[in-house]
C-alpha positions, 0 to 999 in steps of 0.5 A, spaced: 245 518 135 242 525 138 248 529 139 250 534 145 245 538 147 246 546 149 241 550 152 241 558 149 238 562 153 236 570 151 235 576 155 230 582 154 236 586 153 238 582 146 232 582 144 227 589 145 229 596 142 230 601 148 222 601 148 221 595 149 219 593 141 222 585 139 228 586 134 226 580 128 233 580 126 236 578 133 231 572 134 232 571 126 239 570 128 239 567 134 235 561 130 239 561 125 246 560 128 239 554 132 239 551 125 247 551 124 247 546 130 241 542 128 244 541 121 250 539 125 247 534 129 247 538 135 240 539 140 238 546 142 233 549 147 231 556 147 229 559 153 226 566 151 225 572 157 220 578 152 215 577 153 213 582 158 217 588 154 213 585 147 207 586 150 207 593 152 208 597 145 202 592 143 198 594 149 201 601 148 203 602 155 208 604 161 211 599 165 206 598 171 207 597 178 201 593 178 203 586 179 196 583 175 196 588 170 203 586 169 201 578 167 196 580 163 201 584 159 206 578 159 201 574 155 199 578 150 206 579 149 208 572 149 204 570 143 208 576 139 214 573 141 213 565 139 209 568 133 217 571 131 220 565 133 215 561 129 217 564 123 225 565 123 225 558 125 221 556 119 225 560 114 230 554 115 226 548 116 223 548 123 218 548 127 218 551 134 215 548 140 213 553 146 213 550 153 211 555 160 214 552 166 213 554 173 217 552 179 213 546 182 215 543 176 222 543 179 220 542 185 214 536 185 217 530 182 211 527 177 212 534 175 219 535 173 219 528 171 213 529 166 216 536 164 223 532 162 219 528 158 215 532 154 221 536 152 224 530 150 219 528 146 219 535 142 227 534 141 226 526 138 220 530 134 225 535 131 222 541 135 225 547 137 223 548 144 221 555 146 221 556 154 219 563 158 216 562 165 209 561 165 208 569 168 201 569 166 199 565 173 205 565 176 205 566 184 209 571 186 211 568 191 213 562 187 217 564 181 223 564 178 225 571 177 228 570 172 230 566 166 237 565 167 236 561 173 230 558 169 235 556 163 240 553 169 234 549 172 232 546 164 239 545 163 239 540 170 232 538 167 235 534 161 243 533 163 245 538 157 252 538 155 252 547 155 248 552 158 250 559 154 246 566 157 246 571 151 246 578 153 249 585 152 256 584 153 261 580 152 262 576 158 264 577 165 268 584 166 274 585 171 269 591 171 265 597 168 267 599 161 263 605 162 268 607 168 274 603 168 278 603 161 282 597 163 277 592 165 277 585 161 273 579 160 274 574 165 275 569 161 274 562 165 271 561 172 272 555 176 268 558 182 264 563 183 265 566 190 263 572 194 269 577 190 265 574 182 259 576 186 260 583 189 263 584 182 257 583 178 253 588 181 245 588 181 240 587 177 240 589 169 236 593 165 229 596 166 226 592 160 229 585 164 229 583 170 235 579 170 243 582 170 250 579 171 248 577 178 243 573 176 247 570 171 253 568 176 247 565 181 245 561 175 252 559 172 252 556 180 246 551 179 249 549 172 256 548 175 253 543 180 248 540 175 255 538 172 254 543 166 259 547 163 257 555 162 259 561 158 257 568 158 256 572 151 255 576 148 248 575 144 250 579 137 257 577 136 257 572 130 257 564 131 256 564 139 253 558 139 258 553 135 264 558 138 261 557 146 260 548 144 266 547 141 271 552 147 273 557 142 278 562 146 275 569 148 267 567 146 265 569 153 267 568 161 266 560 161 264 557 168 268 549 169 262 544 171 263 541 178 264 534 178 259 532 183 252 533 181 246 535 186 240 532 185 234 537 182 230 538 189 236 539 193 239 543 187 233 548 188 234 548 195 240 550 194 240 556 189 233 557 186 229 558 193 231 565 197 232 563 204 226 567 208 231 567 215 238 564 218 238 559 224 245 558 228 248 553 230 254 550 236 260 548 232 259 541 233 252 541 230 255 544 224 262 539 224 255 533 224 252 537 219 258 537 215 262 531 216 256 526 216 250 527 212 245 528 218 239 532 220 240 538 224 237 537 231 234 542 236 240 540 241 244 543 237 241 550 235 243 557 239 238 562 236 235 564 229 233 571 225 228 573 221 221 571 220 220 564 217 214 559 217 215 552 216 217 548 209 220 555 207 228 556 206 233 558 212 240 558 211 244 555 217 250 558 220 255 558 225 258 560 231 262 565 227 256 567 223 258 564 217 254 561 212 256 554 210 247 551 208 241 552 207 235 547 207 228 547 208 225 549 216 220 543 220 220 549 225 218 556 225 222 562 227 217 563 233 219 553 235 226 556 234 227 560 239 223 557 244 226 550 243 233 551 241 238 547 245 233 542 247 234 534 246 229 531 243 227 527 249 225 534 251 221 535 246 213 537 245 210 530 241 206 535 236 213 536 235 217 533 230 225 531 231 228 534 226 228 542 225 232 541 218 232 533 216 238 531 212 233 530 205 232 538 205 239 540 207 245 541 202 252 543 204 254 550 200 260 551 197 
């Protein structure tokens, strides 16, 4: 019987020097505390951000601004980075197994469903995986952006038990360190509201492209795939056993939901940003939110920002609040011109629904 599962994931930050060369013993100890749960019985998956910061010394070159010089770098740099892992993960008996994803496989079932089976198969054979996004052919469009929403999205992918993002400092702080000598590890969040997030601040490191923000946006998704999280701190010693058996004080620890979205609408929700807002009358919003239904012309008041059909919008109320986001059948320009409509009034090319009920999700 396998026992709990924990996916591990390590930033850049914990990984690279300060110009961006891999450090052997952070992922020597990583694999090592890997080894410890898999002695025990436990299953791990580790997703891993370097690659890009890796193959910049090997290449001998600056962080480009060039987004095709920056693929190409990440594939270099992927390749020494498995190559680490490889080996530290072979001084205690393992083997690694790299696996690159991209966002469709989230998004399209057969594969999401292919990608849970593969890793599944990796875990029964008693690999490792390795995950990083496939950064080489990765559409700019359509990407992660960074892996900690990646982790959270794996963690949904095969109902794991924790999700622990390593990093460069201990947790969520009640502050910056740096300028506020009283700031604390927040050490339990029940939900991450907009005082966590303006809290967290922007992006991290020039190395990585992740940071607290997105952090908090990833332990979101955990929350609502019913999967317990924890912030840590990469350095600190037994942080994968402490983070799975709930030791006090081993990082800032989110409570998992009890409803679970299901993977599309999880993606909807908090892995696609929304390219404009939609705003509805207050019984719109009162049928949306209390029945389960399709958004309707009839109901909508206005629009901002410039989307197209099938990209994320969030709908607002009277009051501008934000309370869902779904996918759009309506550009922004059908918006406009059809708001108010009953849908008997509707052109025929047009379909009924602006956002159908399959493509909306109540936000918390």
């Amino acid at each position: 019987m396998p026992g709990r599962l924990v996916v591990a994931k390590i930033g850049t930050s914990s990984l690279t020097d300060a110009g961006g060369r891999i450090q052997p013993g952070a992922i020597e100890k990583l694999c090592a505390e890997v080894a410890e749960l898999r002695t025990a019985g436990e299953q791990v998956v580790v997703v891993s951000s370097g690659a890009i910061a890796a193959g910049l010394p090997v290449l001998g070159l600056g962080r480009p601004s060039d987004a095709a010089v920056l693929q190409a770098v990440s594939a270099v740099g992927q390749a020494h980075l498995v190559g680490h892992y490889n080996r530290a993960l072979a001084a205690h008996g393992l083997v690694a197994g790299q696996v690159l994803l991209a966002p469709l496989d989230f998004v399209n079932r057969q594969q999401y469903l292919h990608a849970r089976q593969t890793l599944r198969v990796l875990l029964d054979l008693g690999v490792v995986p390795v995950i990083n996004e496939n950064d080489a052919i990765a559409d700019d469009e359509i990407r992660f952006g960074d892996n900690d929403r990646l982790a959270a999205l794996v963690s949904h992918l095969l109902r794991a038990d924790l999700l622990v993002m390593l990093t460069d400092t201990p947790g969520l702080l009640t502050g910056d360190p740096r300028l506020d000598s009283q700031a604390f590890l927040i050490e339990e969040i029940v939900a991450v509201d907009h005082e966590l997030e303006a809290l967290a601040g922007g992006p991290g490191t020039a190395r990585g492209s992740g940071g607290m923000a997105s952090k908090l946006a990833a332990a979101k998704i955990a929350a609502w795939s019913g999967v317990r999280a924890v912030i840590a701190a990469a350095d600190r010693s037994g942080v994968l056993r402490d983070s799975l058996d709930g030791k006090p004080g081993v990082g800032t620890v989110f409570v998992p939901r009890t409803e679970r979205l299901p993977a599309r609408k999880l993606w909807i929700a908090f892995a696609v940003a929304a390219s404009g807002v939609i705003v509805v009358d207050a019984g719109a919003r009162n049928a949306l939110t209390s029945r389960s239904v399709s958004l309707l012309p009839a109901g909508v008041t206005g629009a901002t920002g410039s989307f197209d059909v099938d990209d994320a919008v969030e709908l607002a109320g009277p009051d501008g609040r934000v309370f869902a986001k779904g996918l759009t059948r309506y550009s922004a320009r059908q918006v406009k011109e059809l708001s108010g409509r009953r849908s008997a009034d509707l052109p025929a090319e047009v379909p009924p629904e602006v956002v159908h009920r399959d493509d909306l999700v109540i936000l918390p």
